[in-house]
Structure formats: structure tokens, C-alpha cells
N, C-alpha and C positions, 0 to 999 in steps of 0.2 A: 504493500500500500504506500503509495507517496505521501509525501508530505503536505498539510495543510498548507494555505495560501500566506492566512494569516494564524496565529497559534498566541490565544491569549492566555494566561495562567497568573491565577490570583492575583488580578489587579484590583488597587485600594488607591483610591484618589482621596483626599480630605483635604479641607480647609481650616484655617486660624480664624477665628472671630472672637467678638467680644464675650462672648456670651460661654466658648470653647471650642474645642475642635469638632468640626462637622464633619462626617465620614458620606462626601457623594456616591461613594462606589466602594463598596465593601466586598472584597475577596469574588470578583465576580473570575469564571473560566468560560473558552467557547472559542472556537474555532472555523473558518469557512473555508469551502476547498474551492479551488479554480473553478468559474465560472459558476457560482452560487450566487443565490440572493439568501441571504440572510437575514431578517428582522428582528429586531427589540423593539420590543412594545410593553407600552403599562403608562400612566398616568401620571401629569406635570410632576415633576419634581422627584420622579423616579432615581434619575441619576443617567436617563439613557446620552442625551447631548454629553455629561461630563465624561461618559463613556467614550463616545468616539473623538474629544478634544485629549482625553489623557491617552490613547492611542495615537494623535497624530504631535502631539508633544506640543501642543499650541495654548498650555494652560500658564508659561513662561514661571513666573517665582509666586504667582498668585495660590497656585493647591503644591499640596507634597504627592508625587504619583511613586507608588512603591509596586512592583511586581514580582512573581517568580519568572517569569518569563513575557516577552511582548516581542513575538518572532512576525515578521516580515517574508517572505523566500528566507526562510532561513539565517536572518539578520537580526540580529538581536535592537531592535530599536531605541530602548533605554541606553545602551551602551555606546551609541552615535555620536558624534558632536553636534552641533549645532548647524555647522556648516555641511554635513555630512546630511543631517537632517532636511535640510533644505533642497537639497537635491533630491530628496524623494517624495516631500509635496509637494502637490503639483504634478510630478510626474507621476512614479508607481505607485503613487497614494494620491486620489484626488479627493477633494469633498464638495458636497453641496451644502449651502446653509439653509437657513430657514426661509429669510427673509431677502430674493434676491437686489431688493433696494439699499440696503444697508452690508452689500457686498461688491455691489457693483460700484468701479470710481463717477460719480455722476459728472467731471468734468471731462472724461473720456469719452470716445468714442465707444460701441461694442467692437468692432472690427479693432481698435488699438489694444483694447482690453484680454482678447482673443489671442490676437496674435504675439503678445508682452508673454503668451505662455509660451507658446509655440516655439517662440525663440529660445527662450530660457531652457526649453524641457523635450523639444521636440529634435526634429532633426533639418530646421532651417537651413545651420551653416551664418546666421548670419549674425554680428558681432552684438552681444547681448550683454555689455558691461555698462558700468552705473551714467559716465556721459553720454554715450549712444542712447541710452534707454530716454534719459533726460528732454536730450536734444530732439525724438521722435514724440515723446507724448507734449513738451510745450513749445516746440519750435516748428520744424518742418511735417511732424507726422511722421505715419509708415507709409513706404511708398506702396501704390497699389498692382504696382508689377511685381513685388518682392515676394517670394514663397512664404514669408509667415501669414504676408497681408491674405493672400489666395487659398493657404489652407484657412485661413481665419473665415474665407467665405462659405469654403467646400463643409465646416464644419455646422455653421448656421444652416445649409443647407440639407446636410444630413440629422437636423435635429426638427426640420420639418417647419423652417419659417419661410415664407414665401417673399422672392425681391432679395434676397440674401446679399448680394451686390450693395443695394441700395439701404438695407437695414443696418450696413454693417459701418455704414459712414453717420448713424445717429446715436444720439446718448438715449441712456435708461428712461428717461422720465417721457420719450417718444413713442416709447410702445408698451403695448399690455402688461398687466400682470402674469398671463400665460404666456407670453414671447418674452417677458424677463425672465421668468424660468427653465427656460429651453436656454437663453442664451449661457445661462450659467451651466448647466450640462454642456454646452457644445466645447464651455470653459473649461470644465473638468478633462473632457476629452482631449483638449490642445496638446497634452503631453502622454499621451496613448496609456492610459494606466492600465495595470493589471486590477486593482482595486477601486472601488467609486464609496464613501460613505455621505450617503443622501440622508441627512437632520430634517426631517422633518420636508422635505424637497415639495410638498404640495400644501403646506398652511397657507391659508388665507385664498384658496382658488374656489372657484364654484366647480361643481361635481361634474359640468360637463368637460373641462380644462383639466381639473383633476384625471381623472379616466385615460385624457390622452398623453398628461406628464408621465403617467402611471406605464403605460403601454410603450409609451419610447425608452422608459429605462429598458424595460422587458426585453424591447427590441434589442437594444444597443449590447444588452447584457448578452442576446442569444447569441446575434450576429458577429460580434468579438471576444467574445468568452470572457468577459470583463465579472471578476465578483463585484457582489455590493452589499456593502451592510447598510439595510435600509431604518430606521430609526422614523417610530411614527407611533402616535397613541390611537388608531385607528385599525382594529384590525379586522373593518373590511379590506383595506387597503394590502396587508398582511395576506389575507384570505387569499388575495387576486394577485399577488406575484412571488411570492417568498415558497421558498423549497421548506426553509428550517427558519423557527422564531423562539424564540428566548422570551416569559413574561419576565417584567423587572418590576420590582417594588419594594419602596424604600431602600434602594441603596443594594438590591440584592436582586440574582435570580432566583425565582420561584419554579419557574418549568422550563424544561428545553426538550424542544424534539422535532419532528416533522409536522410540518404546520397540518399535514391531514390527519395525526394520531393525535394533536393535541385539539382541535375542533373537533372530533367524532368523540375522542376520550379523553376528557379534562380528569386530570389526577388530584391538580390542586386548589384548596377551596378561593384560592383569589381569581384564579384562570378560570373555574365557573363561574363565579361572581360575574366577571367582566363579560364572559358569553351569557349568562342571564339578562344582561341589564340591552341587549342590542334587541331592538325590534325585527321581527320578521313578518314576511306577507304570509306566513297561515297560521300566526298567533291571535289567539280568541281571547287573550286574558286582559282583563280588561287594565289594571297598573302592571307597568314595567318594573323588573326585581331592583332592589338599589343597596350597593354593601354599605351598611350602617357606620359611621363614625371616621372617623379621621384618620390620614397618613401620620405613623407616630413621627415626632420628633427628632429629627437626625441628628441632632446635638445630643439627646439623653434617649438612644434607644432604646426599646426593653430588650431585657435577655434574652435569647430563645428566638423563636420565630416574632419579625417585624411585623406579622398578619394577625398572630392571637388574637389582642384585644378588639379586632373587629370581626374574629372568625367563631362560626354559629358553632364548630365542629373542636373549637379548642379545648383539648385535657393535657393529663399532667405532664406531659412529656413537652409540650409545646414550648415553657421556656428553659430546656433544654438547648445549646447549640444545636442548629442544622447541618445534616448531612445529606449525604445525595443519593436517592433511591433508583436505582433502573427498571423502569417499570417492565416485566416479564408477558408481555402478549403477544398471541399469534401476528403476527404482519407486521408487529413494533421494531423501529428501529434506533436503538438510541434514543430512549425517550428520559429522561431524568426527570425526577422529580423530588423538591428539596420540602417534605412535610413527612412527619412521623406517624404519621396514619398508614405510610406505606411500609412501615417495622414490620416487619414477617411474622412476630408474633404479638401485635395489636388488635383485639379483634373489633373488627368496623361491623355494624349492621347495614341492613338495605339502604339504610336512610341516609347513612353515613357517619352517624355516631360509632363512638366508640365506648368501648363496655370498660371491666376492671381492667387495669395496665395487671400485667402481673411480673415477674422477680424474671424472668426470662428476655422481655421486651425490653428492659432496663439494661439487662446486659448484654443484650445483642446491640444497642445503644452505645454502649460503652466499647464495644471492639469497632464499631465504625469510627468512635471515634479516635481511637488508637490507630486507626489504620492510616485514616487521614490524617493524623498530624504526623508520622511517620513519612508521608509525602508518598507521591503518584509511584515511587521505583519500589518503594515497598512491595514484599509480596502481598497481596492477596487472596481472601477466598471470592464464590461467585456472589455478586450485589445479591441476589434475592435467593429465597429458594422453593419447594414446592408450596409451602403454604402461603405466599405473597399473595397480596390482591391480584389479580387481572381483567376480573370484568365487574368490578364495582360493589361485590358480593361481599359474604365476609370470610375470614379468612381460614383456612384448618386450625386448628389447636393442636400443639404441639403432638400431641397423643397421635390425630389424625393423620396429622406431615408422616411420622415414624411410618405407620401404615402403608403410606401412599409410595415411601420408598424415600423419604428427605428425611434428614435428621434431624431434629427437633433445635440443636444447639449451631446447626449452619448457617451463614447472613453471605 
């Protein structure tokens, strides 16, 4: 098996404030391989933006970014300079922002703007240091015979704006909110990346602009085998182009797997929450579900799971540190899931409660957790075993596992 594109391992972003230290991304892992769409989703103030800024090292002295690892092709990107850094955004690391108004230079042209990549990161050939660059955006321009300015066209044109020539000698505040978003995609492309992280790449669009931003990543991704880690609290959006999604909440993920094992089978009570609360065209019921109370505090979070105090299905185990369960079902691929309900030996009923914790589910607890602070090269036994949930049931008792052929004391 080859190697991931991008290889994230327990990244922790935090900040200094008055108030103390804020942890925006606490011990998250996750991975995307060549030519994936990838999504994080989950709701403001998740942590998912600080995510992909402490991936592209653009958080400067402002947060502390600590990892085990933040692999690139195989490049460790913490261990870069700065200078070294900058040569990979932009190029093999591009991003989109939110807001293409407050990314784009409004005294630029788009075609100058375009092609400032091109040069820098593509394969122009033409002299891309600090007085040239100067001299082309307040003096003479780029010339429009010159290969940056031409791919600068070819690029507007392949991102689906029409007049490309002519759009590309205007500023931002000239055209639409959906032709400023395209331009900044054709942006990210300037410098042919292997990866794209699109923040939020369609806020503030109406649904039928949305739709077509949506479908030109799609494109652009199939057409060139570009990954992209797409970052969005919408997960229609998620639904309709993402291979694999990551929920995040508070500062944490909660689930990861393939985006059709976690919409068919949500493992965990925030990822149903968030599929409960969307409307559909053959819902009869008359209020939409709503998760009661508030994102805890990121300055003083609680112990244990960051969802308890708003989760209907919370017992004693919850403020327990999380570990990571792989949920064992037919067609499932790599599906994780970070709640103690999924302990082999917790018994859950139909409903999804869970009964007496007993002296076995404690210490099947305690060897996950021995394992993981012992680190990924550790050996291991297998995540689950026969008695694990799999289809939302409840689960054997250890007596019954023995039976069925699993050992009562395996995790």
C-alpha cells in the first residue's frame, strides 16, 4: 500500500488568552490519499479552519501547533523553514478561503493576481523576484503575451467563466460572488497542486452557485487527480462530493469513515444528532430534532468526552479519556468511532442506552488506553471483537462472546 498524500498524527493547535490556554484542535489524526476528497464537518467553532491553517503553517506566533507527525509526500512539514514552506503554498499545497473578497488584492487585477502564482509556483520561466513583481503589479503590468498572463486566462477558462480574456483585465469588486469564487480556485490551480484545502469554499452563495462551485471542485479533482480536504458545516454539501468525512466537535474528532457508512450508520450520538436535525422530502414529523445545550468551553473543557453534557446517551464511562473504536461491519471500511458505547463489553439496548458498566468494560478501557499512549508502533490486539456492536443492537455478554468463539477479555 502506498503512502498517504497527506499523513496527519496528533495535531494540537492552542492559543494564549487572557482568560488561559485554548486548545482549537486537540490530538486530532487523519489522513487523504491521492486524488480524495476528504471532509471535516461539524459546527462554528469546531476547530475545523484552525485545522487546515495549522496544516499549512499560516497561524505565524499567534497559536502553539505541536504534532507527532504533519507528513506532506512524505515531508515532514513542521520540520521546514519558513522559506522552504513557502514554496509549497501555493504550489503543492493550495487553499481556498472563505471569503473570496477578503483574499483577493482589490487593487489588482484577477489576471495579475492569477498569474503572481503562476510565476512564483508554476512553470512560467519568467523572473518572479521582489522588483519585477513590484514593477508588474504598480507600474507596467503583466504583459498579455507573456505565458503567466495566458495561463492566467487558460485557467479562468477552465474554471468555467465566460470572456476569460476580458474578465481577467478586471478587479474583484467587477464580478459576482460566484465568478469571485471560481477565480480563486483557478488561483489555487496556478501552481498545479497535488492538494486543494477549500474552508468553507461556498459560504455566502445561493444554492444554485453553490451546486456549480461544488461540481467544479468535483471536476477539477477527477480530471487531475488533485486531493482536497474540503472543510464545511454543511453536510449536504459533504453528502455530494466527499469519499471520506471526519465529524469535529469541540476541538476533537468524533467519527471518521466513509461518508456512505457514516450517513447509512451513525455510531456516534453527535453525528446522529447532526443527521437528525436536516430536513428531508419524506419527513412527516412535524419539529425538527435539535441537540440540547451548548459547545463546552474550550478554555475549561470537561474531562472525558466534549459531547456528554449535551448527550441523551451519557454514562459513567463518558468522562473517561476517549479512544478510538473501529466499528466491525459487513461493507465497513475504516470506520472509527471515538465514544464508549462502542466498548465490547458495554451493553447498549435498542434504544441506545446503556445498562450497568461492569468491572470488564473498565478494563478493556484501561488496555486501550495503555495501548494508545504507548503510540501507533506498539503492538497491538484487534480494535473490537465478537461481541462489539455492529448493527445498533446490543451487544453479547461476555459469557455469550466465549460461546460465539471471542474471548471475553479481547479488545
Amino acid at each position: 500500500m502506498t503512502d498517504p498524500l497527506l499523513d496527519v498524527r496528533g495535531l494540537k493547535t492552542s492559543f494564549e488568552t487572557g482568560q488561559g490556554t485554548l486548545t482549537a484542535v486537540d490530538g486530532i489524526s487523519f489522513n487523504i490519499e491521492s486524488g480524495e476528497v476528504f471532509g471535516v464537518v461539524g459546527e462554528s467553532g469546531s476547530g475545523k479552519s484552525v485545522t487546515a491553517l495549522s496544516v499549512m503553517r499560516l497561524l505565524d506566533d499567534a497559536g502553539t501547533v505541536e504534532a507527532d507527525a504533519v507528513r506532506f509526500d512524505g515531508t515532514d512539514l513542521l520540520s521546514l523553514t519558513e522559506s522552504e514552506m513557502r514554496s509549497i503554498r501555493g504550489g503543492e499545497i493550495s487553499m481556498i478561503f472563505q471569503d473570496p473578497m477578503t483574499s483577493l488584492n482589490p487593487v489588482m487585477t484577477i489576471g495579475e493576481q492569477i498569474a503572481e502564482v503562476v510565476r512564483h509556483h508554476g512553470d512560467a520561466g519568467e523572473r518572479a523576484g521582489f522588483w519585477s513583481e513590484m514593477t508588474r503589479k504598480y507600474v507596467t503590468g503583466t504583459s498579455t503575451d507573456s505565458h503567466s498572463w495566458q495561463r492566467a486566462v487558460e485557467l479562468l477558462e477552465t474554471v468555467g467563466i465566460p470572456e476569460p480574456e476580458k474578465r481577467a483585465t478586471e478587479y474583484p469588486h467587477q464580478l459576482s460572488g460566484g465568478m469571485r469564487q471560481r477565480v480563486v480556485i483557478a488561483q489555487a490551480l496556478a501552481g498545479d497542486p497535488s492538494l486543494i484545502i477549500a474552508d468553507e469554499p461556498t459560504t455566502a452563495l445561493d444554492v444554485s452557485i453553490e451546486a456549480q462551485i461544488l461540481n467544479e471542485l468535483l471536476e477539477l479533482s477527477d480530471e487531475f487527480g488533485i486531493s482536497v480536504l474540503l472543510i464545511t458545516h454543511d453536510l449536504g454539501v459533504v453528502a455530494e462530493i466527499c469519499d471520506r468525512i471526519a465529524v469535529m466537535y469541540a476541538s476533537e474528532f468524533m467519527e471518521t469513515g466513509h461518508v456512505d457508512d457514516i450517513f447509512e450508520d451513525p455510531h456516534h450520538p453527535y453525528t446522529e444528532g447532526l443527521l437528525a436535525s436536516i430536513p428531508r422530502i419524506d419527513d412527516d414529523r412535524e419539529w425538527l430534532s435539535v441537540i440540547e445545550g451548548t459547545v463546552p468551553d474550550l478554555i475549561d473543557k470537561p474531562s472525558g468526552c466534549p459531547f456528554r453534557d449535551r448527550c441523551e446517551y451519557a454514562f459513567e464511562l463518558c468522562d473517561r479519556p476517549l479512544v478510538e473504536y473501529e466499528v466491525d461491519a459487513p461493507g465497513t471500511e475504516s470506520h472509527i468511532v471515538r465514544c464508549h458505547r462502542e466498548n465490547e463489553h458495554v451493553p447498549v439496548d435498542e434504544s441506545g442506552h446503556v445498562g450497568e458498566v461492569t468491572d470488564e468494560a473498565v478494563a478493556a478501557l484501561e488496555r486501550r488506553l495503555d495501548v494508545e499512549a504507548r503510540g501507533p508502533d506498539a503492538p497491538t490486539a484487534s480494535p473490537v471483537d465478537a461481541s462489539a456492536r455492529t448493527d445498533g443492537g446490543d451487544r453479547l455478554g461476555p459469557a455469550e462472546a466465549d460461546a460465539d468463539g471471542g474471548d471475553g477479555d479481547e479488545y
